[in-house]
N, C-alpha and C positions, 0 to 999 in steps of 0.2 A: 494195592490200595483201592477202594471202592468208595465211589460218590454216595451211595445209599445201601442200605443193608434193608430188604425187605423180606419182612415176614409172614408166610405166608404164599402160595404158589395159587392162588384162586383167583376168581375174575377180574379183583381189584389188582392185588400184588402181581399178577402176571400184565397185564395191560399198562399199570408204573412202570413196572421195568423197560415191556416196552416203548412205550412214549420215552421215559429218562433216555435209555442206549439210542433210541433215533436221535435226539436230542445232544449226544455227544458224553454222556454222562456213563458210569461203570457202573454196575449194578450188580448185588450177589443176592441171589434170594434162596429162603431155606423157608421150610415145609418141615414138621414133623411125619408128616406121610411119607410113603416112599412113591409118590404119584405127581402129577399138577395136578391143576383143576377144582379141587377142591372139592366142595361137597356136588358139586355137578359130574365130578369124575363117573364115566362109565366102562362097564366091562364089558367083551364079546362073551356070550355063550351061543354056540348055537348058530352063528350069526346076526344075533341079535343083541342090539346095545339095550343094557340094562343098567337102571341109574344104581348102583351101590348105595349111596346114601338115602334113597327116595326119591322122587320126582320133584322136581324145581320149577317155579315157573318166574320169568325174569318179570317185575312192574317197572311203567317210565311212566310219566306226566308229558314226556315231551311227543306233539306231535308231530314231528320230525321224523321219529324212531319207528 
């Protein structure tokens, strides 16, 4: 039995899960990918991290971050 069912393996669904499971909470998350990460997911070639999906760039408003 699972407290949440998250969908999705990317920055947001992976980061719930964890807060939730720190939190005490059981968490099962599925992805139709066979990856994490989501559209940030990168590959080695080479040695070299290459984004799969494209380049991403993260925006905040907070200057904290």
């Amino acid at each position: 039995m699972y407290d949440y069912l998250v969908v999705g393996a990317g920055f947001f669904g992976s980061v719930f899960a964890r807060e939730m499971t720190n939190a005490g909470a059981k968490c099962l998350v599925i992805d139709k990918r066979g990856h994490i990460a989501g559209n940030c997911y990168t590959e080695q070639k080479n040695g070299i991290n290459i984004h799969k999906y494209g380049p991403h760039i993260f925006h905040t408003n907070s200057e904290k971050i």
